[in-house]
C-alpha positions in Angstrom: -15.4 3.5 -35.4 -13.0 1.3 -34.0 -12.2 -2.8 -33.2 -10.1 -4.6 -31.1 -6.4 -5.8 -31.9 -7.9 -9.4 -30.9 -10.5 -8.7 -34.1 -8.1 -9.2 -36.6 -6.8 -12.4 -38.0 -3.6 -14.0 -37.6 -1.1 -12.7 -40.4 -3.3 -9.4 -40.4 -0.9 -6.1 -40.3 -1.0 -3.5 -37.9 1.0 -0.3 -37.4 1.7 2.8 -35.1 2.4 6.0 -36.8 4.2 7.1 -34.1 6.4 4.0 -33.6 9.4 4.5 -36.1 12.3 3.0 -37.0 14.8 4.2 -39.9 12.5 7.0 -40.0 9.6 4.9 -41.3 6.7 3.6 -39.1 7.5 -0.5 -38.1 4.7 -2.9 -39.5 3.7 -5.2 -37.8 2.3 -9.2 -38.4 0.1 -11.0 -36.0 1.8 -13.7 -34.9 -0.5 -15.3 -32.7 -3.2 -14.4 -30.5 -3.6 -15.7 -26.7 0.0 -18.1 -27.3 0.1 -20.3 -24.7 3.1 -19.1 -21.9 2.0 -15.3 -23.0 0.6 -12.9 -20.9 -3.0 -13.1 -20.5 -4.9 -12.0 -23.2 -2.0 -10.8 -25.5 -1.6 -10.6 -29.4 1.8 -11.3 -30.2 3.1 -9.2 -33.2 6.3 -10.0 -35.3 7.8 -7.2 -37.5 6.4 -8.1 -41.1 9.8 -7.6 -42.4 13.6 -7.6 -41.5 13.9 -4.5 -39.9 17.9 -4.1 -39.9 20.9 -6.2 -40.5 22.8 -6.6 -36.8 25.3 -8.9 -35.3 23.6 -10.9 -32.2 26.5 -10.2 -30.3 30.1 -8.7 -30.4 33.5 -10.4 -30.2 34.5 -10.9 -26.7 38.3 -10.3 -26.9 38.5 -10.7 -23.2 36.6 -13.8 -23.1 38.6 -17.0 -21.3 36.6 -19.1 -24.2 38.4 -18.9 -27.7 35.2 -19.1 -30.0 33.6 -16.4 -27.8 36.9 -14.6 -27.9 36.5 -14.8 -32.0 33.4 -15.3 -32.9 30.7 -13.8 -30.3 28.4 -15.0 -27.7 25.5 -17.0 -28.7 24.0 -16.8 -25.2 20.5 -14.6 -25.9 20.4 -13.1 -22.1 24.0 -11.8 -22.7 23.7 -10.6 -26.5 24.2 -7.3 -27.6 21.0 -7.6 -29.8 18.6 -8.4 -26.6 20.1 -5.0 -25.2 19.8 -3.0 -27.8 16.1 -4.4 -28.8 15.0 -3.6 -24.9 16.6 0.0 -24.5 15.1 3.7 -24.9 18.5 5.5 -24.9 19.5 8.1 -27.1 22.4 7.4 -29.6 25.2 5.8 -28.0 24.3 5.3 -25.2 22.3 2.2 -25.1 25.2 -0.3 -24.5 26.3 -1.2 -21.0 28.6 -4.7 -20.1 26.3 -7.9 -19.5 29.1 -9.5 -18.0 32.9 -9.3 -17.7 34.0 -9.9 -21.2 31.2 -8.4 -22.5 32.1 -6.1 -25.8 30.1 -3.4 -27.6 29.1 -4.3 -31.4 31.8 -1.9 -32.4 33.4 -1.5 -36.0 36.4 -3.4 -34.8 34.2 -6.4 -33.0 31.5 -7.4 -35.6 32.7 -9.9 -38.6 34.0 -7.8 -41.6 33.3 -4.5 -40.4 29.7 -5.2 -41.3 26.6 -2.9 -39.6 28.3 -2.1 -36.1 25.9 -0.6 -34.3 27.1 0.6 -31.1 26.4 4.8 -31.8 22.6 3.7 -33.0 20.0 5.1 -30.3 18.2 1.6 -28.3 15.8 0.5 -30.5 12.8 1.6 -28.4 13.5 5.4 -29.0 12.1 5.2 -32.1 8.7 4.0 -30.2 6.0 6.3 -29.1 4.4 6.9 -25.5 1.7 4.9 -26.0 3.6 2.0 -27.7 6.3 1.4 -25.1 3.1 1.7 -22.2 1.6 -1.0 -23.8 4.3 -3.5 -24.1 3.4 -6.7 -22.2 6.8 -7.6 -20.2 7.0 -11.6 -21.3 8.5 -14.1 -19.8 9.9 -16.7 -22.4 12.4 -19.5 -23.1 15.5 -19.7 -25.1 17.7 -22.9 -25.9 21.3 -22.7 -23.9 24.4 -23.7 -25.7 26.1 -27.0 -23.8 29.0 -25.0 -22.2 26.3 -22.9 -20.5 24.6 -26.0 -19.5 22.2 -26.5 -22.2 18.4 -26.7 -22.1 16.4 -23.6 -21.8 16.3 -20.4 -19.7 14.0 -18.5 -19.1 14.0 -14.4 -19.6 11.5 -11.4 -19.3 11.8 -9.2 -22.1 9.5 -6.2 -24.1 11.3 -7.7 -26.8 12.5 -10.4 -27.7 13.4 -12.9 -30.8 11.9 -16.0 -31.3 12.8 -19.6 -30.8 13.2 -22.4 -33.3 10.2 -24.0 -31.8 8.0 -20.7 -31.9 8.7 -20.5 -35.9 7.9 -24.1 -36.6 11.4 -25.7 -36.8 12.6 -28.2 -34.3 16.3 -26.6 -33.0 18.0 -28.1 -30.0 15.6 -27.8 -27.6 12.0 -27.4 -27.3 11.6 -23.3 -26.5 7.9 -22.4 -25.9 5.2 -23.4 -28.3 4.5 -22.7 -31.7 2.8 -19.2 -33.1 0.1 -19.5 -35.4 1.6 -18.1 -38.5 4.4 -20.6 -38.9 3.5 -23.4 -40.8 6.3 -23.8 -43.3 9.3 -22.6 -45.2 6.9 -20.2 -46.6 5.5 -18.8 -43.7 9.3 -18.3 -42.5 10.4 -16.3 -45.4 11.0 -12.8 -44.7 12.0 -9.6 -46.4 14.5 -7.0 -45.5 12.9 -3.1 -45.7 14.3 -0.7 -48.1 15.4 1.1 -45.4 17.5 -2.2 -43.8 19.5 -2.9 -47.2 20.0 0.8 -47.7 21.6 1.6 -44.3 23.0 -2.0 -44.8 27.2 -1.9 -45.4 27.2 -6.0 -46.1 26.4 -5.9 -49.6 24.9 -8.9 -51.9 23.3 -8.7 -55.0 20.8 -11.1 -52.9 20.5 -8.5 -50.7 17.1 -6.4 -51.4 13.4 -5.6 -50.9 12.2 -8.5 -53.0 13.7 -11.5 -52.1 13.9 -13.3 -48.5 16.7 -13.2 -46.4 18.1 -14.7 -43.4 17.1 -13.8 -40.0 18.2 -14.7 -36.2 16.1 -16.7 -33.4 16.7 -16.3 -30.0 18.1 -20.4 -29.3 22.0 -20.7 -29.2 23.7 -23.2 -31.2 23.7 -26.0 -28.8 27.3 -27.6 -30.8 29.3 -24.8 -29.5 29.3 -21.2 -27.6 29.7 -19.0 -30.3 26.9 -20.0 -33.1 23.1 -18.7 -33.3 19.9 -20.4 -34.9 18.3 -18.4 -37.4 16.1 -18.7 -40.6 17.6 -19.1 -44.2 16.6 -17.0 -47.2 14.4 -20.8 -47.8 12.4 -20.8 -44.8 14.4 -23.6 -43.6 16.9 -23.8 -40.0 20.6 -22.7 -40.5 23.0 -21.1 -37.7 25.6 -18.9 -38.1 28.4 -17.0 -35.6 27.1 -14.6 -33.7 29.2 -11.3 -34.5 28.1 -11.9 -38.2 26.3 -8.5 -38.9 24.7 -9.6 -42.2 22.0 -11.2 -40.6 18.9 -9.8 -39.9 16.5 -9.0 -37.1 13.3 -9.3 -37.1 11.2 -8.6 -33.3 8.6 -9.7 -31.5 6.3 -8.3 -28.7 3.4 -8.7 -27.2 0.3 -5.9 -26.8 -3.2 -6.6 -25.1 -5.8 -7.8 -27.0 -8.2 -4.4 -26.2 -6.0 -2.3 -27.6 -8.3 -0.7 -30.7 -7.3 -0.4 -34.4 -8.8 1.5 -37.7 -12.0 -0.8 -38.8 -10.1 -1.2 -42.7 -6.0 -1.4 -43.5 -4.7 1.8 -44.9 -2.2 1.8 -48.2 0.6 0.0 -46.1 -1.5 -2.8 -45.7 -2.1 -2.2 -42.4 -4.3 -1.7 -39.2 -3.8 1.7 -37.2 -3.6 1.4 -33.6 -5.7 3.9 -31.9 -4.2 4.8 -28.6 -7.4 4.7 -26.2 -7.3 3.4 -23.3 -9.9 1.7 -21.7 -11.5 3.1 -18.1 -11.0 1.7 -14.9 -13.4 -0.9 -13.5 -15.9 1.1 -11.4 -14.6 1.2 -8.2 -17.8 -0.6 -6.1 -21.6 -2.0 -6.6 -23.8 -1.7 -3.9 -26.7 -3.6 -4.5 -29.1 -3.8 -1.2 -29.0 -7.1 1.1 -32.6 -7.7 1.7 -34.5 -8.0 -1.8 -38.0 -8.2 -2.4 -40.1 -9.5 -5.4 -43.0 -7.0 -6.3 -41.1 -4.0 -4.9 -38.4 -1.5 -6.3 -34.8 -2.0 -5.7 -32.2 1.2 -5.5 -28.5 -0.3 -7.0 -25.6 2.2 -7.1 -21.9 1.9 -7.8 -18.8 3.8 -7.7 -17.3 6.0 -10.5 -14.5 5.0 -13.1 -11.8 6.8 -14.3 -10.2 7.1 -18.2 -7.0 8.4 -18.5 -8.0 9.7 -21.8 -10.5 11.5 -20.8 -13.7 10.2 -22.8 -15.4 7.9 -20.4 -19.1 8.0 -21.3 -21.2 6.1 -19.0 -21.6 2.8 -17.6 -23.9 -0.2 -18.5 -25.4 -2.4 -15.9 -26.6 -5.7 -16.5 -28.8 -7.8 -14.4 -28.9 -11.8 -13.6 -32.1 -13.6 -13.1 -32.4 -17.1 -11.0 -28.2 -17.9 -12.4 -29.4 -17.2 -15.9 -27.7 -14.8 -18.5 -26.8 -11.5 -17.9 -28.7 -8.9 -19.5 -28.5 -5.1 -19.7 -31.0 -2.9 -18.1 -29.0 0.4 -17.9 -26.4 2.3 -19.9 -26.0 6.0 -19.2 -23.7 8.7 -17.6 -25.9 7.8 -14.2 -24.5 5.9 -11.3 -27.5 4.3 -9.4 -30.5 3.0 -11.1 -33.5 1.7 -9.9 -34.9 -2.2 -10.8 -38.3 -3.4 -10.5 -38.1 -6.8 -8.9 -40.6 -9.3 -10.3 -42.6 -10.9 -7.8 -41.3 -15.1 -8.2 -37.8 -14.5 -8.9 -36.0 -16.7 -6.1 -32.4 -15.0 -6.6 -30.8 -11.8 -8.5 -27.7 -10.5 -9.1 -25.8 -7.5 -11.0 -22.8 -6.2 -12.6 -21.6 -2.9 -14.4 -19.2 -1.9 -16.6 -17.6 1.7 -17.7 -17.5 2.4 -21.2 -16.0 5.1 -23.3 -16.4 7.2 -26.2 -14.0 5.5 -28.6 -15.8 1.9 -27.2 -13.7 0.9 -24.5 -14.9 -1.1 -21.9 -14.1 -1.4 -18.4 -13.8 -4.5 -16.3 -17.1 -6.0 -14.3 -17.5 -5.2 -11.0 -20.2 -7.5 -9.7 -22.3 -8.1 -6.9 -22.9 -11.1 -4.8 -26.2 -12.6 -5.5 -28.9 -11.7 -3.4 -32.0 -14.1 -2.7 -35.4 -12.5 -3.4 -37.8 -12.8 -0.6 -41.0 -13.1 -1.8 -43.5 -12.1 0.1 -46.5 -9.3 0.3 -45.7 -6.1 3.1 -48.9 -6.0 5.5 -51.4 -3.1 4.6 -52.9 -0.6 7.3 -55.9 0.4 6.8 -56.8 4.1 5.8 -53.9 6.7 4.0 -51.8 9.1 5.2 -53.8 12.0 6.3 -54.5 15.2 8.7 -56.8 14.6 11.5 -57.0 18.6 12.3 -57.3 20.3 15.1 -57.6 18.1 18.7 -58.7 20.1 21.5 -58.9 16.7 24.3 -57.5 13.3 23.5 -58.9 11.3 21.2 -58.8 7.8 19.7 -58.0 6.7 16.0 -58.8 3.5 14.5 -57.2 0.9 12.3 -56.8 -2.7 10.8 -54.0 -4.5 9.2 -54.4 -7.3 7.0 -51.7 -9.7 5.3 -52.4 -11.7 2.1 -50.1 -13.9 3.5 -51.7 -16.4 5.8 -49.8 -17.6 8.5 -47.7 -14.5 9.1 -47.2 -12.9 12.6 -48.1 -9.3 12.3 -46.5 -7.0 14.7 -47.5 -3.3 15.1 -46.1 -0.8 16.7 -47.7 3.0 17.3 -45.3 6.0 17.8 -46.1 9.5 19.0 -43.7 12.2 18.1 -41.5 9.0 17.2 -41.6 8.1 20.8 -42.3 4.2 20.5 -46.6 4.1 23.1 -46.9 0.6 22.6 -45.9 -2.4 20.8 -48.1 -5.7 20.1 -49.4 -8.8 17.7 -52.1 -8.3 15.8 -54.8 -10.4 14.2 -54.8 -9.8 10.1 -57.9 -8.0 9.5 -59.1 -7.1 13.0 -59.9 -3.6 13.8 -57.8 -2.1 16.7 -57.5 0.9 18.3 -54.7 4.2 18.7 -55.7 5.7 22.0 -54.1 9.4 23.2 -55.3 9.0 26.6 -55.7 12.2 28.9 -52.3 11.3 30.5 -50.5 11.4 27.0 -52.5 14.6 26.0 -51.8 16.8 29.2 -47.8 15.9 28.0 -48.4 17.5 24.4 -48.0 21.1 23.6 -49.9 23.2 21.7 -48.6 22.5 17.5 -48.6 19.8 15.4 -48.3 16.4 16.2 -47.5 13.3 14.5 -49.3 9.4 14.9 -47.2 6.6 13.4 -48.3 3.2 13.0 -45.8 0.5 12.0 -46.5 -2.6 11.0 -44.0 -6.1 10.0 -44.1 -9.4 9.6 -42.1 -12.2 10.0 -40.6 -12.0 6.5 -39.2 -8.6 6.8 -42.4 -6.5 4.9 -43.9 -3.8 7.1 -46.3 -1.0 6.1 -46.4 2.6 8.0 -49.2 5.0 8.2 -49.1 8.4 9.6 -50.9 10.9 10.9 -50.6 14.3 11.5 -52.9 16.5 13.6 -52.3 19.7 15.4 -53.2 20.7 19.2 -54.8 23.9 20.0 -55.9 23.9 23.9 -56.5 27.5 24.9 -57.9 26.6 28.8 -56.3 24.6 31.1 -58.2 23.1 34.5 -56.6 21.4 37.1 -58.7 19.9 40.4 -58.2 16.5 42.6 -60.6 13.9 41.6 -61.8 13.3 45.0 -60.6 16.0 47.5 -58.7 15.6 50.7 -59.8 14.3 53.5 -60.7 16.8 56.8 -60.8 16.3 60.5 -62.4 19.8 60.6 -63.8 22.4 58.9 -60.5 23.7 56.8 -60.0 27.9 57.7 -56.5 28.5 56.0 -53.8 26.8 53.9 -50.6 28.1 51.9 -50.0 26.5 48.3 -47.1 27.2 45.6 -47.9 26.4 42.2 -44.9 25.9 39.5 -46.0 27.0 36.3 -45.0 28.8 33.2 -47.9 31.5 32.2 -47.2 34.4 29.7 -48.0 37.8 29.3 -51.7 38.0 28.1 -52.7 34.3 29.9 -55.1 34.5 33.2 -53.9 32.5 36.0 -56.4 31.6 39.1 -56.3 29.2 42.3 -59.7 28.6 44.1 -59.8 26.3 47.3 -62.6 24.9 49.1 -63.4 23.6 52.7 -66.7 21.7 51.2 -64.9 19.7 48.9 -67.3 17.1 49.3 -70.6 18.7 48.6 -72.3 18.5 45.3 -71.4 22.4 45.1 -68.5 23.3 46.8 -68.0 27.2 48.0 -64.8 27.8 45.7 -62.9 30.9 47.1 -60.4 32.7 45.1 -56.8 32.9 46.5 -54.8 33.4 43.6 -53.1 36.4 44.6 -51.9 34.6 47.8 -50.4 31.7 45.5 -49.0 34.7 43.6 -47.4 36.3 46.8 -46.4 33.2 48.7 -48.9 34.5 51.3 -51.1 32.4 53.9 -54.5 32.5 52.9 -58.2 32.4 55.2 -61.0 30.7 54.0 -64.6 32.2 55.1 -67.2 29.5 54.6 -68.4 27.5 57.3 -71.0 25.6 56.2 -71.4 22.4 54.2 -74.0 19.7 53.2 -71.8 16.4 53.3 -71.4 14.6 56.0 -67.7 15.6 56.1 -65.2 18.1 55.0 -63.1 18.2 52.3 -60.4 20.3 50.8 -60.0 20.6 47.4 -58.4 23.1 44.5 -59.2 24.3 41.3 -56.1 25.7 38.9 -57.6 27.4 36.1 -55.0 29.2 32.8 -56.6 30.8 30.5 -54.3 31.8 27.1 -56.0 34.5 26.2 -54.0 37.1 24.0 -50.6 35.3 25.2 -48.2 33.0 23.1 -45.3 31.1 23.7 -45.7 27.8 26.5 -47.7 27.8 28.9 -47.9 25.2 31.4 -48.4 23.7 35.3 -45.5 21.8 36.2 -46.9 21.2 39.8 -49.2 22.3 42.4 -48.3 21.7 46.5 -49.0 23.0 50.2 -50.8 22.2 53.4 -54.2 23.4 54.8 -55.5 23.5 58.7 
């Protein structure tokens, strides 16, 4: 298992094994944890030890001011050290002029020859990958000596010393705000690495492993242009030239809080970083506008991403009426579906990606939707098949609504073409009509009856029914047949119609129309031909004439549509 870099307590150790310097992974000592001025969220880490003995900056033999020409610049955004701290070049290659005087930290330009350090590769090409993405760039402040104008500057480093106010002493100026683990002389003492007084050419018999030594801040000596703060070998403030290469460095950065270490120190002392990066925040939540208590609600939300590869799922929490959030999914899935409580007046939800090593992602959350409650209207009956329909037919139904006062609207469909729309009374019993207009429209196959009903409060209910056509004759006559002057003895008609092989098609006409049993004569093969027809009856029992027809299809063996469009002509 793993726990955050924020987990750990102030003074704790950490380490990367892949972040070396002098051959030896750097350890690391929590300085301070969310320091005010810090990025957001950062642990700042100092080097538990002295890592090296360096000059903070060169002699500037070019420089117009004489302690600067002899004794180096104690300006911290034109030192050597800051460069060198701040650079990923290979070996020799890290330095490059600050300004116009500015000198390398060569043999011939530090105090006494000590510790130049010029051909060293920057000090961040020791780091690994992961370290060096995971510096937090920080803006900070550093104490100005008076011929630069005094006061503070700020600068943006990776890394950086710190200031006499950060370690607890009061310098020149107030720079920044104290960390955590300075309290005292104690807390400032600090030992050199076995590998800093090895590689070290200054050479003291105070100089070792066991016993403190001296160790630069970032704040110029305000007095003059050439002198540096630092911390004694007691704990307490001192300063010192700044080409003096026998004092020793000791850097700070800062890493987010997230970042995961070993759950127990290993025989260093020390915490191991675990490089895993967390996943991205998932990219949406879609969480439906119109809520309703007592029914189910679909949420969804976009996928994450891990640049490691191990993202395992996603957790989704829910919030009731403003109250806490609690979880109600974790999983691989990416939509889940809630059950909304019938009451609740308002809900809203976030989610959250999470990995395999415990990362988490950011929340994405929703707004806050307001939950309508109210209960849908109910139709009466359940979805079913009516069968076969050979004429048109009627279908009955009620809606009711627990709800009193609501208006109920209903609407019937057939074929999802809208018949009529209209307010109902909850509970009465009302009526879906296919009247012989409608049915004469519908072909033969199955059909579909929808009935939708709302209220005012957005619930609605639908019930459908299915039921299939099967009409095998068609019969077509006038209701009441046309008026004659005279006895009708010929007549032409045309008939558009689509009839199939296997269907019979006939066309009858009378003269009689009006008696109780007209004389029908067949004419259909002079519809068929276009041909003028004669009619042979003469006689008739109403008090006038009347001409009628009688179109008559019969499917018989014959598929496909069949169908009269229209039936026309005139009569004498």
């Amino acid at each position: 298992m793993a726990q955050s870099l924020n987990a750990l307590a102030v003074g704790a150790l950490v380490k990367d094994t892949g972040t070396l310097y002098n051959g030896k992974p750097i350890i690391w000592k929590i300085a301070d944890k969310g320091h005010t001025g810090y990025p957001s969220g950062a642990v700042t880490l100092i080097t538990e030890r002295i890592i090296s003995l360096k000059c903070f900056d060169a002699i500037e033999s070019g420089n117009s001011d004489g302690n600067r020409r002899s004794y180096g610049n104690n300006r911290w955004t034109l030192s050597n050290l800051r460069q060198w701290l701040n650079s990923q070049a290979a070996a020799g290659k890290w330095y490059s002029a600050q300004h116009g005087a500015d000198a390398a930290p060569t043999n011939a330009n530090v105090w006494s020859n000590y510790n130049e350090y010029d051909a060293e590769a920057g000090f961040l090409a020791g780091f690994s990958a992961n370290f060096i993405a995971a510096l937090l760039t920080t803006t900070h402040t550093v104490g100005k000596a008076t011929v630069d104008g005094g006061g503070t500057e700020s600068c943006t480093d990776k890394i950086f010393l710190a200031t006499c106010t950060e370690v607890g002493l009061s310098g020149d100026v107030t720079a920044g705000s104290k960390l955590a683990l300075f309290s005292n002389d104690s807390s400032r003492l600090a030992y050199p690495t076995a590998e800093a007084v090895s590689k070290s050419e200054y050479t003291n018999s105070s100089l070792n492993a066991s016993s403190p030594w001296w160790w630069w801040l970032a704040d110029a000596y305000a007095s003059n242009s050439c002198s540096v703060r630092g911390v004694k070998s007691s704990g307490a403030m001192y300063w010192d030239n700044a080409y003096s290469g026998n004092y020793g460095v000791r850097p700070l950065c800062n890493l987010s809080s997230g970042i995961l270490v070993s759950d127990s120190p290993d025989s260093d002392g020390a915490y191991t970083i675990i490089w895993n990066r967390a996943p991205s925040k998932p990219s949406s939540i879609t969480v439906p506008s119109s809520v309703r208590g007592g029914e189910s609600l679909s949420i969804s939300w976009g996928a994450s991403t891990d640049e490691d590869g191990n993202l395992s799922g996603y957790i989704l929490e829910r919030q009731v009426n403003g109250g806490a959030w609690a979880q109600i999914y974790k999983g691989i899935n990416r939509s889940y579906t809630d059950a909304i409580t019938f009451g609740w007046t308002s809900i809203a939800y976030r989610v959250k990606a999470y990995d395999s090593a415990g990362a988490e992602s950011a929340y994405n959350t929703s707004a806050t939707r307001t939950v309508v409650n109210n209960h849908a209207p109910v139709i009466s009956g359940t979805d079913s098949n009516l069968g076969t329909k050979t004429a048109a037919f009627a279908q009955s139904y009620s809606v009711t609504d627990e709800d009193s006062g609501q208006t109920l609207t209903v609407t019937e469909y057939i074929d999802g073409t809208q018949k009529r729309s209209y307010t109902a009374t909850s509970g009465q019993t009302y009526s879906f009509n296919i009247t012989a207009a409608e049915w004469v429209k519908l072909l033969n196959g199955s059909h579909t009856l929808k009935i939708v009903a709302a209220d005012n409060y957005g619930g609605s209910a639908t019930r459908t029914y299915t039921f299939t056509k099967n009409e095998t004759e068609i019969e077509l006559t006038l209701a009441t047949p046309l008026t004659a002057d005279d006895m009708v003895t010929k007549g032409i008609m045309s008939v558009v119609r689509q009839i199939p092989a296997g269907a019979k098609f006939t066309v009858e006409v009378c003269n009689n129309g009006n008696d109780a049993s007209p004389t029908w004569e067949d004419v259909t093969q002079n519809v068929v031909s276009g041909s003028k027809f004669f009619l042979s009856n003469t006689t008739k029992t109403a008090s006038a004439w009347g001409y009628n027809f009688r179109i008559k299809v019969k499917r018989g063996t014959a598929t496909g549509d069949c169908f009269i469009t229209s039936a026309g002509g005139n009569f004498e």
